[in-house]
mmCIF file of the C-alpha atoms, coordinates in Angstrom:
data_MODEL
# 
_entry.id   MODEL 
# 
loop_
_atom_site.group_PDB 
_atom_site.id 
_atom_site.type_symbol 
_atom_site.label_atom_id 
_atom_site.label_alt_id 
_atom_site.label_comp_id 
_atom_site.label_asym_id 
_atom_site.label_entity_id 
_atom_site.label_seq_id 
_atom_site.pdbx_PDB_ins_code 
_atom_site.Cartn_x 
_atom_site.Cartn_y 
_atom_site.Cartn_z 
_atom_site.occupancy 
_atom_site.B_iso_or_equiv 
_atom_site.pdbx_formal_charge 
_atom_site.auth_seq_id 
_atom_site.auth_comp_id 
_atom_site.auth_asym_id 
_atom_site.auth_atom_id 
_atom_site.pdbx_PDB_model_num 
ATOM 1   C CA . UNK A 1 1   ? 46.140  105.375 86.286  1.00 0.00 ? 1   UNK A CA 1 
ATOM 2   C CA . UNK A 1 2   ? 48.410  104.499 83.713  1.00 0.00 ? 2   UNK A CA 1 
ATOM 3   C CA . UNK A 1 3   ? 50.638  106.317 83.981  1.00 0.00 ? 3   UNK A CA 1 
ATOM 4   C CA . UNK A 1 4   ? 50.723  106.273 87.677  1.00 0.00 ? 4   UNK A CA 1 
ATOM 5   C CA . UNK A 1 5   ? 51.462  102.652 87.155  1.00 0.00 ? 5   UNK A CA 1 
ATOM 6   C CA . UNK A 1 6   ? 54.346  102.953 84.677  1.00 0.00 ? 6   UNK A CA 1 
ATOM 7   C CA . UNK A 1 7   ? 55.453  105.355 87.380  1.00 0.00 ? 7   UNK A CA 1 
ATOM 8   C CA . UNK A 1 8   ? 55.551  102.796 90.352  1.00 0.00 ? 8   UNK A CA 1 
ATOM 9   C CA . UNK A 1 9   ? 57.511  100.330 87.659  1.00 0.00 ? 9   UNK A CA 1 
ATOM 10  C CA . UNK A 1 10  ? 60.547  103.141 86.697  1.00 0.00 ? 10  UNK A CA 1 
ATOM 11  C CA . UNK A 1 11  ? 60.910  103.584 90.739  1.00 0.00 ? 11  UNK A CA 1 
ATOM 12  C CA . UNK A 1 12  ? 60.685  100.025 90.987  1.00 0.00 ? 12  UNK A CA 1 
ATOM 13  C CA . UNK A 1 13  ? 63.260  99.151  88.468  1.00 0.00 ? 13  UNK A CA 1 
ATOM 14  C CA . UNK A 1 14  ? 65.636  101.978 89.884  1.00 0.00 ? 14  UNK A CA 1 
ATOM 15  C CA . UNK A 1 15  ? 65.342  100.516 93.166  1.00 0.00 ? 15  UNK A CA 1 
ATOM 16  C CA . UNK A 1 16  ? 66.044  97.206  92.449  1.00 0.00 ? 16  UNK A CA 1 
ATOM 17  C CA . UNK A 1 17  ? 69.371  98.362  89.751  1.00 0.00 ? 17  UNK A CA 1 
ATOM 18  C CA . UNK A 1 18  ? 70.550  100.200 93.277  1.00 0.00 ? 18  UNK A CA 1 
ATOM 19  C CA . UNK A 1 19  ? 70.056  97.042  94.974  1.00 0.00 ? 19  UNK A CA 1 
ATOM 20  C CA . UNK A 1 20  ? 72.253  94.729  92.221  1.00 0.00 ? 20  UNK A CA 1 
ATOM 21  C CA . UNK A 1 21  ? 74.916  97.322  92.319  1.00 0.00 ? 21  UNK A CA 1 
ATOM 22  C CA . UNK A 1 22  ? 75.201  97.478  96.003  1.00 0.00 ? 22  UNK A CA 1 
ATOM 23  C CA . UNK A 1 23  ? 75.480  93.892  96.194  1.00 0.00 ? 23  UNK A CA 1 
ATOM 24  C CA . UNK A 1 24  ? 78.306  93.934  93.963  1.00 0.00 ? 24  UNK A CA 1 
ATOM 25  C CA . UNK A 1 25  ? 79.919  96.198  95.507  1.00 0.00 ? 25  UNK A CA 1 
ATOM 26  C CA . UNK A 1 26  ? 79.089  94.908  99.141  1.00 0.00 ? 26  UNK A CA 1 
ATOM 27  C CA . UNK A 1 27  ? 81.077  91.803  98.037  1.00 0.00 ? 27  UNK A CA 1 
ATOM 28  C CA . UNK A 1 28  ? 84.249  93.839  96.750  1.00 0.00 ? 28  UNK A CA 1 
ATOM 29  C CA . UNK A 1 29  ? 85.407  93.766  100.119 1.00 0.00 ? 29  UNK A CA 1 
ATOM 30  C CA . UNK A 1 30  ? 85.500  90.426  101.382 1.00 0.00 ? 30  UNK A CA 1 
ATOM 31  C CA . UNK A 1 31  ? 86.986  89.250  97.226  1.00 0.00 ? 31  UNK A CA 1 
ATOM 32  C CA . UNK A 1 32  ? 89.805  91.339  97.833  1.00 0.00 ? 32  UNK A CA 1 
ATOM 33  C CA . UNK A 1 33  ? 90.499  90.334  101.310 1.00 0.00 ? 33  UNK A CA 1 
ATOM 34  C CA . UNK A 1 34  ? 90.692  86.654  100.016 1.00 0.00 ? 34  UNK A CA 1 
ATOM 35  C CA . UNK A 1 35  ? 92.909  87.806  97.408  1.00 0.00 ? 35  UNK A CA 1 
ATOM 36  C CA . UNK A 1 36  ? 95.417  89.448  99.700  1.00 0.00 ? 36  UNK A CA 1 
ATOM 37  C CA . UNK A 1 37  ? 95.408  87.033  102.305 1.00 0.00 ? 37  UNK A CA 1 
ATOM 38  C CA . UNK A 1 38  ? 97.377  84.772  100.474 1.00 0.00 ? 38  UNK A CA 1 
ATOM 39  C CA . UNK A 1 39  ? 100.314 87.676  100.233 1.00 0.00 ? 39  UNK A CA 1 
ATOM 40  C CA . UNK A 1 40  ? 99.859  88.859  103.596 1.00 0.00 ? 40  UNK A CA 1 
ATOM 41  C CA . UNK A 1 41  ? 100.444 85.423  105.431 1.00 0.00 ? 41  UNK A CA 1 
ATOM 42  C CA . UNK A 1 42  ? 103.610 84.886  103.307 1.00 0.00 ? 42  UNK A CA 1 
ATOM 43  C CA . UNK A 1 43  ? 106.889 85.753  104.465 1.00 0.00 ? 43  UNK A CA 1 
ATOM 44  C CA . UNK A 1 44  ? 105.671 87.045  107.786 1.00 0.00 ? 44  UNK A CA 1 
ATOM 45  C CA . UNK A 1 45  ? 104.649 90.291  106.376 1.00 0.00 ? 45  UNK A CA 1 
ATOM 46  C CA . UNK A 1 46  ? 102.588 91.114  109.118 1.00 0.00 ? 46  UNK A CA 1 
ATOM 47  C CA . UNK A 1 47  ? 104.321 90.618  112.705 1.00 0.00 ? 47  UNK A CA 1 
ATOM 48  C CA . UNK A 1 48  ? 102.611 89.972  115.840 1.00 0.00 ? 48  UNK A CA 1 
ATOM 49  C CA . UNK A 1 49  ? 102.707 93.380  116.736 1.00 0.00 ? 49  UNK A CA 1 
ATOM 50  C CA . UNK A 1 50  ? 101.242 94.696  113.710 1.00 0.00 ? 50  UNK A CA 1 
ATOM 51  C CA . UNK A 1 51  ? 98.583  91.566  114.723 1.00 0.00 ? 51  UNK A CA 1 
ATOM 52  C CA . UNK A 1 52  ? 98.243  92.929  117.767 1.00 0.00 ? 52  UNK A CA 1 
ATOM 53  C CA . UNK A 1 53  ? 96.995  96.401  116.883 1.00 0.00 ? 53  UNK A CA 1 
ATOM 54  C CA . UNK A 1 54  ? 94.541  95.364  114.088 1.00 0.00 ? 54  UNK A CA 1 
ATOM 55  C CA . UNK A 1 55  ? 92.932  92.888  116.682 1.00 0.00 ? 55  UNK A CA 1 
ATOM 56  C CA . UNK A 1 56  ? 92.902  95.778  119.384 1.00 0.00 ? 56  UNK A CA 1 
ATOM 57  C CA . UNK A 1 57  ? 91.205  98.179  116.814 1.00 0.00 ? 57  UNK A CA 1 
ATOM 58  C CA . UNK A 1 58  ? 88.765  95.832  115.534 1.00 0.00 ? 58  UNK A CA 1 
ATOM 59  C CA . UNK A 1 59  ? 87.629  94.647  118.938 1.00 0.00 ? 59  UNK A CA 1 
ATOM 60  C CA . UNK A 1 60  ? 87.841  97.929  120.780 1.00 0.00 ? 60  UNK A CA 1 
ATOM 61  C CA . UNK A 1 61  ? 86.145  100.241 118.011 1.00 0.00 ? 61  UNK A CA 1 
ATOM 62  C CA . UNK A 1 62  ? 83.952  97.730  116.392 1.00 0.00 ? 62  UNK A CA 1 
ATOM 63  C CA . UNK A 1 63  ? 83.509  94.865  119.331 1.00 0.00 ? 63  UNK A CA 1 
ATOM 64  C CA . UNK A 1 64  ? 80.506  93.664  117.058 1.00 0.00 ? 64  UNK A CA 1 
ATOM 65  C CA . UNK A 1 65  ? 82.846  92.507  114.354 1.00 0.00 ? 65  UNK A CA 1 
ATOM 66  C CA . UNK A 1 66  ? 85.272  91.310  116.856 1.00 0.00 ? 66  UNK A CA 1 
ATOM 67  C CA . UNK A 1 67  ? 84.109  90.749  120.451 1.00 0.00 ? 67  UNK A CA 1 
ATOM 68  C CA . UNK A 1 68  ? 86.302  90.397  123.439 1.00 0.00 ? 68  UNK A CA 1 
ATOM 69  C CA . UNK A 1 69  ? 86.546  86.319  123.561 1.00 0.00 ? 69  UNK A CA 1 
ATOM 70  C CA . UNK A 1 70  ? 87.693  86.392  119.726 1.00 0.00 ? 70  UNK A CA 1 
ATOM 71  C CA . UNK A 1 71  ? 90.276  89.187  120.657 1.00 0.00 ? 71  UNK A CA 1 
ATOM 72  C CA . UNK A 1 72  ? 91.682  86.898  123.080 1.00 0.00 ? 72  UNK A CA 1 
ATOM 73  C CA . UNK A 1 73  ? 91.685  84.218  120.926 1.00 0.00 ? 73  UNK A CA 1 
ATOM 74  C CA . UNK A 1 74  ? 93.710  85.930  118.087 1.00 0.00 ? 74  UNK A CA 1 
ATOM 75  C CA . UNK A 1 75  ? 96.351  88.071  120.655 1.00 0.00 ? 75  UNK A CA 1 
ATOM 76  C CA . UNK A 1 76  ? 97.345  84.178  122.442 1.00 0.00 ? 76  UNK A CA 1 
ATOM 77  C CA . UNK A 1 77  ? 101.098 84.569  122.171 1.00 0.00 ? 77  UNK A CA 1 
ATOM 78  C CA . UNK A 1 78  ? 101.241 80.800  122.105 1.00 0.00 ? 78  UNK A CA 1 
ATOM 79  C CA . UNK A 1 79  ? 100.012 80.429  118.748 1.00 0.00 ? 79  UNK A CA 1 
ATOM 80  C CA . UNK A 1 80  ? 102.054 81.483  116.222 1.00 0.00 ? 80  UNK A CA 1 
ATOM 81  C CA . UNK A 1 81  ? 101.352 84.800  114.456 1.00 0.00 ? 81  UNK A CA 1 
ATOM 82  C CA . UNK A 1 82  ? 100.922 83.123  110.710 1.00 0.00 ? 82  UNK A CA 1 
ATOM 83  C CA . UNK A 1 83  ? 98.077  81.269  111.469 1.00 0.00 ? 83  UNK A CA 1 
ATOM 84  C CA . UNK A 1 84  ? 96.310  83.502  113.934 1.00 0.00 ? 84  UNK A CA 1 
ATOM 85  C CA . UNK A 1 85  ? 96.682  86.090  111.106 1.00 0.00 ? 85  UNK A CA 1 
ATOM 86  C CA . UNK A 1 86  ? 95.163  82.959  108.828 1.00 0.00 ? 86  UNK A CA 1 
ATOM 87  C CA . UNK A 1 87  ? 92.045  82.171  111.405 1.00 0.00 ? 87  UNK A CA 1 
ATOM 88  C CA . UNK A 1 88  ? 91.435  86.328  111.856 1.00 0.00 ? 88  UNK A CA 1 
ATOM 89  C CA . UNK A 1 89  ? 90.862  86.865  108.245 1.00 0.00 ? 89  UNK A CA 1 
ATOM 90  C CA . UNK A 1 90  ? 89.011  83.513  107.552 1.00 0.00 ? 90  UNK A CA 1 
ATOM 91  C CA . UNK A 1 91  ? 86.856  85.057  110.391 1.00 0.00 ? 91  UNK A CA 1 
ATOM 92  C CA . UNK A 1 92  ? 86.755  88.062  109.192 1.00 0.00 ? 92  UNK A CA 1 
ATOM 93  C CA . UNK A 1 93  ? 85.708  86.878  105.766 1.00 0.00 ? 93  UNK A CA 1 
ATOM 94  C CA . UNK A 1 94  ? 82.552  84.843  107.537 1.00 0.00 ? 94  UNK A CA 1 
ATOM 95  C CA . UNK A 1 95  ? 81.945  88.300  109.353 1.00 0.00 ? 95  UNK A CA 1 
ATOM 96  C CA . UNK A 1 96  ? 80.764  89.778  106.482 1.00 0.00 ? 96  UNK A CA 1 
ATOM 97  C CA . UNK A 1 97  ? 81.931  92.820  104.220 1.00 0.00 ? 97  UNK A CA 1 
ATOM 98  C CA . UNK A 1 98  ? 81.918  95.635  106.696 1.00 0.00 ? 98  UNK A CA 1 
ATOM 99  C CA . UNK A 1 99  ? 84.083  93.480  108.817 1.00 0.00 ? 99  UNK A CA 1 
ATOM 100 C CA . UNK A 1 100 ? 86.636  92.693  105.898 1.00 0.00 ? 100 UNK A CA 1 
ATOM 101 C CA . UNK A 1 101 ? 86.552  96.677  105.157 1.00 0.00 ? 101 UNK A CA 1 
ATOM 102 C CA . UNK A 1 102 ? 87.286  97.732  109.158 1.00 0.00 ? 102 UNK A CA 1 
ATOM 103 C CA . UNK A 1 103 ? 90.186  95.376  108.614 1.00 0.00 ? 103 UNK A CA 1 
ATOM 104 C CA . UNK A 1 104 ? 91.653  97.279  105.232 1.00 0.00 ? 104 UNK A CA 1 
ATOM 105 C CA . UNK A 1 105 ? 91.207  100.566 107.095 1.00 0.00 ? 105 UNK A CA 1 
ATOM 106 C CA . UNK A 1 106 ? 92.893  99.400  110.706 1.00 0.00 ? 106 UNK A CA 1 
ATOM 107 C CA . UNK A 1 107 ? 95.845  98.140  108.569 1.00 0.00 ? 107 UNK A CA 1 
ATOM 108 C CA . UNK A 1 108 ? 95.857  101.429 106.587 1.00 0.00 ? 108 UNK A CA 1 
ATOM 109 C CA . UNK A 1 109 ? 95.872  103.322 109.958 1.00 0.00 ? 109 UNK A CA 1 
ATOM 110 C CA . UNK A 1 110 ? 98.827  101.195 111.004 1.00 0.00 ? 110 UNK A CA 1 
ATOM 111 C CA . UNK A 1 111 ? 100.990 100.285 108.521 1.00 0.00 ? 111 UNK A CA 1 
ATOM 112 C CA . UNK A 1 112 ? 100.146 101.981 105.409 1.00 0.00 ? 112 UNK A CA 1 
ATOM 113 C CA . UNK A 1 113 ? 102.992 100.691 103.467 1.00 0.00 ? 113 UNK A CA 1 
ATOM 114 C CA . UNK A 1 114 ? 101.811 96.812  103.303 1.00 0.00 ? 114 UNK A CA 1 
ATOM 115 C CA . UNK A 1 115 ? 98.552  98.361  102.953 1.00 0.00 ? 115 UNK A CA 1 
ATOM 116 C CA . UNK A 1 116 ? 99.855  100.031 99.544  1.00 0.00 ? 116 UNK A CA 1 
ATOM 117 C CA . UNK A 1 117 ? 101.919 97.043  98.860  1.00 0.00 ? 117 UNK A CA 1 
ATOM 118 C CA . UNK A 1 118 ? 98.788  94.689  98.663  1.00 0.00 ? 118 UNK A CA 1 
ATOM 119 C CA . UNK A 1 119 ? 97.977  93.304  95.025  1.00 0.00 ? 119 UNK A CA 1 
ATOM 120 C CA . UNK A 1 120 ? 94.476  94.235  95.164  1.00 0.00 ? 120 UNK A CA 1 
ATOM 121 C CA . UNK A 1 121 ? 95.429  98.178  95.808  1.00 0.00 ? 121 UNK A CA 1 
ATOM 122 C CA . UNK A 1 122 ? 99.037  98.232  93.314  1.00 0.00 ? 122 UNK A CA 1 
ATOM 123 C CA . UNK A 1 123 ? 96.005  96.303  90.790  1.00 0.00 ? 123 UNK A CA 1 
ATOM 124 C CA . UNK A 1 124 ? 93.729  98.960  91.286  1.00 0.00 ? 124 UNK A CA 1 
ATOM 125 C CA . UNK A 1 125 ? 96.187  101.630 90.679  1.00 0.00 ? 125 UNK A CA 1 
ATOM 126 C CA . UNK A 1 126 ? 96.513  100.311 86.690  1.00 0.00 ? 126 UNK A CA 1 
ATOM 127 C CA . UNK A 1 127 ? 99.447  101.302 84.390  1.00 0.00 ? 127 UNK A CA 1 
ATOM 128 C CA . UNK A 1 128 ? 97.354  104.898 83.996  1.00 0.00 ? 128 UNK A CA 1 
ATOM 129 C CA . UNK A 1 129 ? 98.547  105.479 87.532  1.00 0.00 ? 129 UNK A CA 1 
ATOM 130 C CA . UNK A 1 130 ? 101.942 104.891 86.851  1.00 0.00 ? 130 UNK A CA 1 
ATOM 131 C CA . UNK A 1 131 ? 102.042 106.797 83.422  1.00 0.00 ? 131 UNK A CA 1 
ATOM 132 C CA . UNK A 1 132 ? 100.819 110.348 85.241  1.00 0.00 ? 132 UNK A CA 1 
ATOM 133 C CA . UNK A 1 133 ? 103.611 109.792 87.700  1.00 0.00 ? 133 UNK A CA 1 
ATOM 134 C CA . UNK A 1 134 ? 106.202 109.883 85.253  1.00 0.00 ? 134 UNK A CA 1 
ATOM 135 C CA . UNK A 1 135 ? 104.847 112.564 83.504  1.00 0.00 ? 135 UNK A CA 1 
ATOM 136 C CA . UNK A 1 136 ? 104.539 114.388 86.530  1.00 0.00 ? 136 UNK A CA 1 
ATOM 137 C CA . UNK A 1 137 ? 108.065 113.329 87.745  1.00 0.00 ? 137 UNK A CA 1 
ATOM 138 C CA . UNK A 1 138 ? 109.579 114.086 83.714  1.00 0.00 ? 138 UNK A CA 1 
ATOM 139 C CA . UNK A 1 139 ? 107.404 117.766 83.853  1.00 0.00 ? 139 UNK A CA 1 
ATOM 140 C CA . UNK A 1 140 ? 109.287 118.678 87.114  1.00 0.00 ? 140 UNK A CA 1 
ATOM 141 C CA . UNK A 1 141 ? 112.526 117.205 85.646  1.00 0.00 ? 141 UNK A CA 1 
ATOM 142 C CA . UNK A 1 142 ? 112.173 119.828 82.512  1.00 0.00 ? 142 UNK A CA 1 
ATOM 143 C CA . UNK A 1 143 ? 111.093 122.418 84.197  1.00 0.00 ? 143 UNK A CA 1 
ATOM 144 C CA . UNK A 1 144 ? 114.037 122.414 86.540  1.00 0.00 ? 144 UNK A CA 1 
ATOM 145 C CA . UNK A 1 145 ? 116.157 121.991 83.689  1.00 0.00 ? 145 UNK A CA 1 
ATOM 146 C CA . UNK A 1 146 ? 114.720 124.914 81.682  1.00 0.00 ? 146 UNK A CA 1 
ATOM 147 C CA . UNK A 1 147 ? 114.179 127.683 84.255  1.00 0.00 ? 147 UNK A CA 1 
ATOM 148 C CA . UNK A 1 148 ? 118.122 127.032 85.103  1.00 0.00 ? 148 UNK A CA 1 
ATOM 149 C CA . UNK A 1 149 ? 117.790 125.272 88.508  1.00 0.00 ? 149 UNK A CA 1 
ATOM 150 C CA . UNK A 1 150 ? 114.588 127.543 89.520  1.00 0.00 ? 150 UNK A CA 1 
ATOM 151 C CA . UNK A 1 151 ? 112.000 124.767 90.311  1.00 0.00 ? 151 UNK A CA 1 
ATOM 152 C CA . UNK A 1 152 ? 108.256 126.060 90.214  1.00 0.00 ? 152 UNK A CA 1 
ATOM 153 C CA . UNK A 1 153 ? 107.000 125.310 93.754  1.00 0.00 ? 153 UNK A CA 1 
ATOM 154 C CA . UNK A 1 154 ? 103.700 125.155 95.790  1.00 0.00 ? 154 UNK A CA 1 
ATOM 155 C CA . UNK A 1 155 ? 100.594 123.584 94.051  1.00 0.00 ? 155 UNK A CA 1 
ATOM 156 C CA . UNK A 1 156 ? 102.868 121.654 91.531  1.00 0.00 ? 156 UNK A CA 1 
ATOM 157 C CA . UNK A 1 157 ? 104.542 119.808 94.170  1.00 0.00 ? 157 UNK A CA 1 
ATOM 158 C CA . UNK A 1 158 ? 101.497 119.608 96.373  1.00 0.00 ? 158 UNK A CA 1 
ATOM 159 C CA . UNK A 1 159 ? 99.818  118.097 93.644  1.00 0.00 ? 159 UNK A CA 1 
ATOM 160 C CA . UNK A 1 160 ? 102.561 114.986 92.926  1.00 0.00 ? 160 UNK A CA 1 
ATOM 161 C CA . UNK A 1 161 ? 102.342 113.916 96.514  1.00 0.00 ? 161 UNK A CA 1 
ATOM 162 C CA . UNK A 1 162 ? 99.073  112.190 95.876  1.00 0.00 ? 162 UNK A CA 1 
ATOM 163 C CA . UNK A 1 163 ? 99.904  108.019 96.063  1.00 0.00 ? 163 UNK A CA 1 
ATOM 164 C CA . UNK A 1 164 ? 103.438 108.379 97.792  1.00 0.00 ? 164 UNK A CA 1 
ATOM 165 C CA . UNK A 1 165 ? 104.346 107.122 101.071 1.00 0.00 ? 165 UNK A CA 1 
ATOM 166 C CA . UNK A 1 166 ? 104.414 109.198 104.468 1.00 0.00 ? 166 UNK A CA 1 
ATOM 167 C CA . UNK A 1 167 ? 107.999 110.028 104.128 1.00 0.00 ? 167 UNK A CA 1 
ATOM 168 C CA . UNK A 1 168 ? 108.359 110.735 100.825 1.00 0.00 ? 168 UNK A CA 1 
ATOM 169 C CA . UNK A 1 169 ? 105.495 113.123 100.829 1.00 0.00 ? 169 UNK A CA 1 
ATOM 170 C CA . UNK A 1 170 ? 106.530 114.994 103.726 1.00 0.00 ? 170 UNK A CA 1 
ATOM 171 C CA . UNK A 1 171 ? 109.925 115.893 102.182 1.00 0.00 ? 171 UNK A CA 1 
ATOM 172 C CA . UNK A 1 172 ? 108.034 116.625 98.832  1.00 0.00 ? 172 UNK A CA 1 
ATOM 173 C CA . UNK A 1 173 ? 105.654 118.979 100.715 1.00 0.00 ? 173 UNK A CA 1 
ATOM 174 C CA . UNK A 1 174 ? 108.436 120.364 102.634 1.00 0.00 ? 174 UNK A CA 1 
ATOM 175 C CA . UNK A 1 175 ? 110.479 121.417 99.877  1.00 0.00 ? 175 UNK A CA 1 
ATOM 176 C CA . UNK A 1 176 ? 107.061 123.075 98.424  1.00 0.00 ? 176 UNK A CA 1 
ATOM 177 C CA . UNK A 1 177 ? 106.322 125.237 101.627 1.00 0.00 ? 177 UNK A CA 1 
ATOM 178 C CA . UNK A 1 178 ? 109.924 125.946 101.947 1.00 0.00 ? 178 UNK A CA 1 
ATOM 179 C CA . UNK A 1 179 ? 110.864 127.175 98.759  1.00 0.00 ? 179 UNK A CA 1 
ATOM 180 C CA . UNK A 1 180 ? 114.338 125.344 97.918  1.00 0.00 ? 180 UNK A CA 1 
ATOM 181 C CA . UNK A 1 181 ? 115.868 123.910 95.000  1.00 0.00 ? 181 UNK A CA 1 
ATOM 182 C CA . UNK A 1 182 ? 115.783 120.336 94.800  1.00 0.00 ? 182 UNK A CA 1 
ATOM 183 C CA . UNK A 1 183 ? 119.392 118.790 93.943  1.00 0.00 ? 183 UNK A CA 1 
# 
């Protein structure tokens, strides 16, 4: 019986450390979106078209975290784009934290640059980031240097694509499934 009880507790106390760490991370979502909103409403970093398209993804893939009336409300040409992006994520923020993550992964699908650009994700990425892509960048520098202009292709250069933009890793990758010298 005793032990059956000390049992119960260890499940108990598992359960509820699941349920603490959840909640911290179920809030990581809507912190960071109040952290980037700031930087996305200045200097008109997100246009009205950009606008346009998160609102049309959020409301036509997810109309529960933005339902047709609120779609309208944030695509009225009328108002200017700066503060309907300003009233979206305020409303987005009340929504909740799987509406402020739909948001981060519309405006990844759609302009993954300002998505990169945002200071919770160039934060995230910590000077460790930066420090392997020098040394991967200073590795392919010396090795094209020592093997006389012969530049060791295919999983190296696969490999130093990860965190670079669209068209910077397509020329990377290109160069590694063609074979060429870089000069």
């Amino acid at each position: 019986m005793v032990l059956l009880h000390l049992r119960v507790e260890r499940v108990a106390n598992r359960q509820s450390e699941k349920f603490t760490h959840s909640c911290t991370m179920a809030d990581r979502y809507q912190e960071q979106l109040q952290q980037d909103s700031q930087f996305l409403c200045a200097e008109q970093r997100v246009g009205t078209e950009l606008l346009d398209k998160l609102v049309l993804q959020l409301n036509r893939i997810y109309p529960q975290i933005l339902t047709d009336r609120e779609a309208q409300k944030f695509r009225n040409l009328s108002v200017p784009a700066a503060t309907r992006l300003a009233e979206l994520l305020s409303h987005l923020q009340g929504k909740g934290e799987e509406a402020c993550h739909e948001f981060y992964r519309a405006l990844h699908l759609h302009n993954e640059d300002l998505y990169l650009s945002l200071p919770t994700r160039v934060y995230r990425r910590g000077p460790l980031f930066f420090l392997c892509c020098f040394s991967i960048a200073l590795g392919l520098a010396l090795l094209h240097y020592h093997r006389e202009g012969k530049i060791v292709t295919g999983s190296v250069l696969s490999c130093t694509t990860f965190g670079l933009g669209q068209h910077a890793r397509q020329i990377l990758l290109s160069c590694s499934n063609s074979g060429t010298k870089m000069e």
